[in-house]
C-alpha positions in Angstrom: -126.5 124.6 81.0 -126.9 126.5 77.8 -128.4 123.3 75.8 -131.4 122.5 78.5 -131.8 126.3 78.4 -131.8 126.7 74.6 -134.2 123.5 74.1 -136.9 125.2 76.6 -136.8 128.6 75.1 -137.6 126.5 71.8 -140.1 124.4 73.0 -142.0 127.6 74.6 -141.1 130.3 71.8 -144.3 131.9 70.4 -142.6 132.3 67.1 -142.8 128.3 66.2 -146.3 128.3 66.7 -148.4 131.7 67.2 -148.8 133.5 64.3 -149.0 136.9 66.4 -146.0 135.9 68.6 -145.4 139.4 70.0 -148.5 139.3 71.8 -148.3 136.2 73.3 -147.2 136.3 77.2 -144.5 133.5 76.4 -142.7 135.9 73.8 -140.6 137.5 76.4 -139.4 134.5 78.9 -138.9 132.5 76.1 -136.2 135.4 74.6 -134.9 135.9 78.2 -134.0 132.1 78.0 -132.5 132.2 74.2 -130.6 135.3 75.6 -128.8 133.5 78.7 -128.3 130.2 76.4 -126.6 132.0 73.7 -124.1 134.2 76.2 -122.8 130.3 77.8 -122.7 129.2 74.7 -120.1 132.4 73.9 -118.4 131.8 77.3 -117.7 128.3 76.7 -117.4 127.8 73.5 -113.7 129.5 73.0 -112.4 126.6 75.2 -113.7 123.9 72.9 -112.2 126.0 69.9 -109.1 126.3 71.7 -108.7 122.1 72.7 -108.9 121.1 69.1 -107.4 124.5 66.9 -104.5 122.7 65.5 -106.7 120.1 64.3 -110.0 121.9 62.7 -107.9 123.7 60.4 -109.1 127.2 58.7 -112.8 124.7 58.3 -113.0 125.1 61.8 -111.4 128.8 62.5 -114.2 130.2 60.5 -117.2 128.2 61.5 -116.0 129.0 65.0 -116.0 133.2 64.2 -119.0 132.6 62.6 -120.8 131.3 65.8 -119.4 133.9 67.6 -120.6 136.9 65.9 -124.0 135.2 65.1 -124.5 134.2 68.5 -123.5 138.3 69.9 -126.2 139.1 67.0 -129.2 136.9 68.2 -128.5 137.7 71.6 -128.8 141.7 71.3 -132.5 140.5 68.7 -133.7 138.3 71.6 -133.3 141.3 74.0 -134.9 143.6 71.4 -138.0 140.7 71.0 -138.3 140.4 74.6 -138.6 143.8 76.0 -138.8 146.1 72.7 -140.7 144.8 70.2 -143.7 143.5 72.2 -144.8 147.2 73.2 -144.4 148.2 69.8 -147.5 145.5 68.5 -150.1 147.4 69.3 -149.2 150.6 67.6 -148.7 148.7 63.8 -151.5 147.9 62.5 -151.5 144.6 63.8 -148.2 143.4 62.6 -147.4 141.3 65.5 -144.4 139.1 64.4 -141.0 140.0 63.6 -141.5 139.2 60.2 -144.1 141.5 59.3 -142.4 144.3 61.4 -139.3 144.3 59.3 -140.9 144.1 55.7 -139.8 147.2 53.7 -141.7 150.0 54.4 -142.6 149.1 58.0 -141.5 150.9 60.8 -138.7 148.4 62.1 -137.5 147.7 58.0 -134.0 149.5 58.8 -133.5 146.3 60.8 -134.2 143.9 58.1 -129.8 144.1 57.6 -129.5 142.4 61.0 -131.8 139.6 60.7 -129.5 138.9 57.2 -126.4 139.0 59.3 -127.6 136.7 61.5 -128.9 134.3 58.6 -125.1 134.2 57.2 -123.3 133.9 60.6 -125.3 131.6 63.0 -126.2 129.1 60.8 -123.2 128.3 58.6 -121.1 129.0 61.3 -122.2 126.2 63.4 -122.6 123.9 60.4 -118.6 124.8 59.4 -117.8 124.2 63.3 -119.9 121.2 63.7 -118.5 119.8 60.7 -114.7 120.5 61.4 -115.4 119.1 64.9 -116.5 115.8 63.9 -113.3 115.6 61.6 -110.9 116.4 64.3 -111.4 113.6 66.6 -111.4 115.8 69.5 -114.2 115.7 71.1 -117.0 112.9 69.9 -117.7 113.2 66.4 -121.4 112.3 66.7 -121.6 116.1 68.7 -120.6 117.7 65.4 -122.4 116.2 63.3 -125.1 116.6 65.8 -124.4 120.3 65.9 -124.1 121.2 62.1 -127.8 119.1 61.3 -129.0 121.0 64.4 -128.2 124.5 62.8 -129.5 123.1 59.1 -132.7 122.0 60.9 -133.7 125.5 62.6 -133.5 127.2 59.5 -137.0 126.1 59.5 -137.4 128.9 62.6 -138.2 131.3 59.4 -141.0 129.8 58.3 -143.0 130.3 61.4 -145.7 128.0 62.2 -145.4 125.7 59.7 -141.5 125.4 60.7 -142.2 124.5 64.2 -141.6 120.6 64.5 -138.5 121.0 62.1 -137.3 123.6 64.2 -137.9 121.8 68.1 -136.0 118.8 66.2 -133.1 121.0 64.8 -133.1 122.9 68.2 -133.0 118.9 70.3 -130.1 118.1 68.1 -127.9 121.1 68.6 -128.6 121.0 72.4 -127.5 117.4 72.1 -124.3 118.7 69.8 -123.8 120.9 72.7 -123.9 118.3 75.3 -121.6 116.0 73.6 -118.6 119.0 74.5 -119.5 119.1 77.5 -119.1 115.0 77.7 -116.2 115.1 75.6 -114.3 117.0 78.1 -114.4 113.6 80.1 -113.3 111.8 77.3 -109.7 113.8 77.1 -106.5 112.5 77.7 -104.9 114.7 80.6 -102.2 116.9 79.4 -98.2 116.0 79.4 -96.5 116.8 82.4 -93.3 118.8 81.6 -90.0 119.1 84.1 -87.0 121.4 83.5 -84.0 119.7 83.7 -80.5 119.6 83.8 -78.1 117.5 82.2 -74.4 116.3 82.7 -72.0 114.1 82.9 -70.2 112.3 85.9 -67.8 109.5 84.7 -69.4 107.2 82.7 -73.2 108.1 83.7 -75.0 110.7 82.0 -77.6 112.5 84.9 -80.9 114.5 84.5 -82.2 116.2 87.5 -85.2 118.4 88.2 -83.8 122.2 88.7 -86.0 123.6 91.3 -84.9 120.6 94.1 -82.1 118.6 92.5 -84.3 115.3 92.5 -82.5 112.6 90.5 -85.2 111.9 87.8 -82.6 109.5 85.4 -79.4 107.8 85.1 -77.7 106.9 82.1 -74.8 104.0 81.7 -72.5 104.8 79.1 -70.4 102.6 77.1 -68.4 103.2 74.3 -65.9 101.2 73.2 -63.2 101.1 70.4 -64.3 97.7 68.9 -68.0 98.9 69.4 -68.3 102.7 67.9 -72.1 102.8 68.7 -73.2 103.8 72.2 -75.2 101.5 74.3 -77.3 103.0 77.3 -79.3 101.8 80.1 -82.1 103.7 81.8 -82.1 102.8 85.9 -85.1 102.7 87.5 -86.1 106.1 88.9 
């Protein structure tokens, strides 16, 4: 869900393509929708981190804690955007983009920190992940790559206006990086089934049985002779 979500809010965000976005009537819903993309993306993406750890090495670690904290950060900016910042247009002088509101010396400027945090979490965290992922051979590697030109792509996002069709593009590609998880997850081989059990000896067999119910799992033949020092063995059929 998160990728259909997050291509929407992109294709109606006032940022890409008004240049007073916080007084268009799209600003909000299309920050409502970023919002609820960006907290599935949270939820879900620990399991993907967690089916390929061992393979993404510290690459992978960091791109993933990267994507976490920038995702947190441009949730709590895209509920600011969509229900704080609109109200405030009208009282600055016109300064009706985020851009212009957190310029030094304008009245949101203390804020200016958190728009750099995201720039240095977000984006190379997803390009780190994207790029580990397609190395792993986890999950598909077109979705990482997918995923890391994605994040390069929406850098444009800070250009405004003139960034818009770089931005929808980079925006289509992470959805699709997104997507190819959720395919991927198809695409696994089921996990090893494990048994306790219990070994011993009865003459010349060698016995493994399931603890819990005593179920007679294998039976080993052994032979060992003093003209043949090696061990032969035969598995019955189960």
């Amino acid at each position: 869900m998160a990728a259909p979500l997050q291509l929407g809010a992109t294709a109606i965000d006032p940022d890409t393509f008004d240049s007073r976005p916080l007084v268009n009537p799209l600003e909000t819903p299309s920050h409502v929708l970023y919002w609820v993309a960006y907290l599935l993306t949270i939820v879900g993406l620990p399991a993907v981190h967690e089916l390929q750890a061992t393979r993404v090495g510290r690459v992978g670690a960091a791109g993933f804690l990267l994507a976490l904290a920038g995702l947190a950060l441009t949730m709590a900016i895209s509920i600011i955007v969509a229900y704080l910042l609109p109200p405030l247009a009208s009282s600055t002088g016109g300064a009706a983009n985020l851009t212009l509101l957190v310029m030094p010396g304008s009245v949101l400027a203390p804020f200016l920190p958190v728009l750099v945090l995201v720039a240095v979490t977000f984006f190379p965290g997803f390009i780190l992940l994207g790029v580990a992922t397609a190395r792993a051979g986890v999950f598909p590697g077109w979705s990482g790559w997918l995923l890391s030109a994605g994040a390069v792509a929406t850098l444009a996002a800070f250009a405004g206006p003139l960034g818009r069709p770089v931005t929808v593009a980079g925006s289509l590609l992470l959805a699709a990086g997104l997507l190819g998880f959720v395919t991927g997850f198809g695409l696994l081989e089921p996990p090893i089934q494990c048994f306790h059990l219990a070994f011993f000896e009865h003459g010349d067999k060698l016995l493994a049985q399931e603890g819990d119910d005593a179920k007679l799992l294998v039976e080993v033949h052994i032979d060992c002779s003093v003209q043949r020092p090696a061990c032969s063995s035969r598995r019955a059929q189960l």
